[in-house]
C-alpha positions as CSV (number, residue, x, y, z in Angstrom):
1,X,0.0,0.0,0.0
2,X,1.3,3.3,-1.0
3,X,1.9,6.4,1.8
4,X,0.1,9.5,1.5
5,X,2.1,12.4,2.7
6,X,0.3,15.2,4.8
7,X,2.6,17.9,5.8
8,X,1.6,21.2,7.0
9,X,3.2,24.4,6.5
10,X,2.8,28.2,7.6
11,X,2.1,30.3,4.0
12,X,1.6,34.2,4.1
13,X,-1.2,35.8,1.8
14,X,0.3,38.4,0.6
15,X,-2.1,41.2,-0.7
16,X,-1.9,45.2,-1.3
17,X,-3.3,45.6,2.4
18,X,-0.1,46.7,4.4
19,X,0.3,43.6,6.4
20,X,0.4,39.9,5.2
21,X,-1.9,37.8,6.9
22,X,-0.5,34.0,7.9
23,X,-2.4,30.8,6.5
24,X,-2.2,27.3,7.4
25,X,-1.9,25.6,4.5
26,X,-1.8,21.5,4.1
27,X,0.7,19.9,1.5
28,X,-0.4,17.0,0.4
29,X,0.4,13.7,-1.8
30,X,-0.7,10.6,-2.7
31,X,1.4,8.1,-4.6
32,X,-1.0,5.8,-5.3
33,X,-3.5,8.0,-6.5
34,X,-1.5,10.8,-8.4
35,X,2.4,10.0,-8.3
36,X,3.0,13.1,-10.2
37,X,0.7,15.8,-8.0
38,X,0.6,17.7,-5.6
39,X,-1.7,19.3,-3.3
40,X,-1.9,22.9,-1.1
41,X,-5.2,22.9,0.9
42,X,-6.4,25.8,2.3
43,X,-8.9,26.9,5.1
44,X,-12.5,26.7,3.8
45,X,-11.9,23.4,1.8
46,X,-10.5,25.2,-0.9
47,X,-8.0,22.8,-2.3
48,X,-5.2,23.1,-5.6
49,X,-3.5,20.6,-7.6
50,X,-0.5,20.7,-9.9
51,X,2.3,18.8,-10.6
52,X,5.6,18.5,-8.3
53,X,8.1,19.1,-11.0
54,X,6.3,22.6,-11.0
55,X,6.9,22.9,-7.2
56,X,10.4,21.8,-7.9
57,X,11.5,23.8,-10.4
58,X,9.7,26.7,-8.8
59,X,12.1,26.3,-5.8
60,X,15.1,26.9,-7.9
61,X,13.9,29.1,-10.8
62,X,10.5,30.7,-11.6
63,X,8.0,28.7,-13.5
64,X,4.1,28.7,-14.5
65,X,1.7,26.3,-15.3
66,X,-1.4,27.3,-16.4
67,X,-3.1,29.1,-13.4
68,X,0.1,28.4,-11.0
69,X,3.3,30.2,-10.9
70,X,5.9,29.5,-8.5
71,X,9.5,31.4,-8.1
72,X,12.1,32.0,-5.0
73,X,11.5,35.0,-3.5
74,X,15.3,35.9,-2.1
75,X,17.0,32.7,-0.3
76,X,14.9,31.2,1.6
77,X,11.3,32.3,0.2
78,X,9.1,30.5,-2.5
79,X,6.0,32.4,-3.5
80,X,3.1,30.5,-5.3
81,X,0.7,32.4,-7.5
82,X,-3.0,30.9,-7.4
83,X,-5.5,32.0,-11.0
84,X,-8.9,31.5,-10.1
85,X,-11.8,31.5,-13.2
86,X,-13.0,34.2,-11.4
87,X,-10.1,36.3,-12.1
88,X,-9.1,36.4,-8.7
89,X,-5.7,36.1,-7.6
90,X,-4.0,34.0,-4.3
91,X,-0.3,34.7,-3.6
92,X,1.0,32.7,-0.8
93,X,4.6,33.2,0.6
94,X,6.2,30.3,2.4
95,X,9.6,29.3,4.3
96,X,11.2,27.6,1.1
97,X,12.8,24.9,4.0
98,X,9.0,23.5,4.7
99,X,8.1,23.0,0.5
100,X,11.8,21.5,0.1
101,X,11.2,18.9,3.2
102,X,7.4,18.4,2.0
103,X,9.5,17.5,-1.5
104,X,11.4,14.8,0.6
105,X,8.7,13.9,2.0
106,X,6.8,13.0,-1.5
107,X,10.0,11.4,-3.0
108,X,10.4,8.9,0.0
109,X,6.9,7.8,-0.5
110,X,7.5,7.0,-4.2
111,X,10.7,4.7,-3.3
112,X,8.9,2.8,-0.8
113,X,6.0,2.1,-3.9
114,X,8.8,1.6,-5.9
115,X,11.1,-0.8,-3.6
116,X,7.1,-2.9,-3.0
């Protein structure tokens, strides 16, 4: 049976109001279900999927896919920018240590599918 991994993380919405606000956000991934996504889940149920070379690569150099952008904001800050239909726009700061160990995280799951 494959392992899910469920991290959590501490993101910061960042808007035009003068202060940032902090958001939980849960990083998730399921190898047996979709061994190339991942998933940030937000308060309210509201829940976005994408794949983890795009979270990778976004670590390192800035990317977009579609409705997602991520790029490194300084040394140790990765922002991801959320397109709704709506035309609405998320962007969400985090520690770039907590998406690189949630990465880990992911990769060991896939060996021990892999090593079954």
């Amino acid at each position: 049976m494959a392992t899910a991994v469920d991290d959590h993380a501490k993101g910061r919405i960042i808007s035009d109001a003068p202060l940032s606000r902090p958001v939980p956000v849960a990083l998730r991934y399921d190898p047996g279900f979709t061994p190339a996504t991942v998933r940030l889940g937000f308060p309210g149920g509201v829940e976005w999927s994408f794949p983890r070379a795009l979270l990778e690569t976004g670590l390192k150099t800035p990317t977009r896919r579609g409705d997602i952008g991520v790029w490194p904001c300084g040394r140790v800050q990765t922002v991801v920018e959320l397109h709704r239909e709506d035309g609405v726009v998320t962007v969400v700061q985090f520690d770039t240590t907590a998406l690189s160990r949630f990465l880990r995280h992911t990769y060991a799951a896939n060996a021990s599918v892999t090593r079954r």
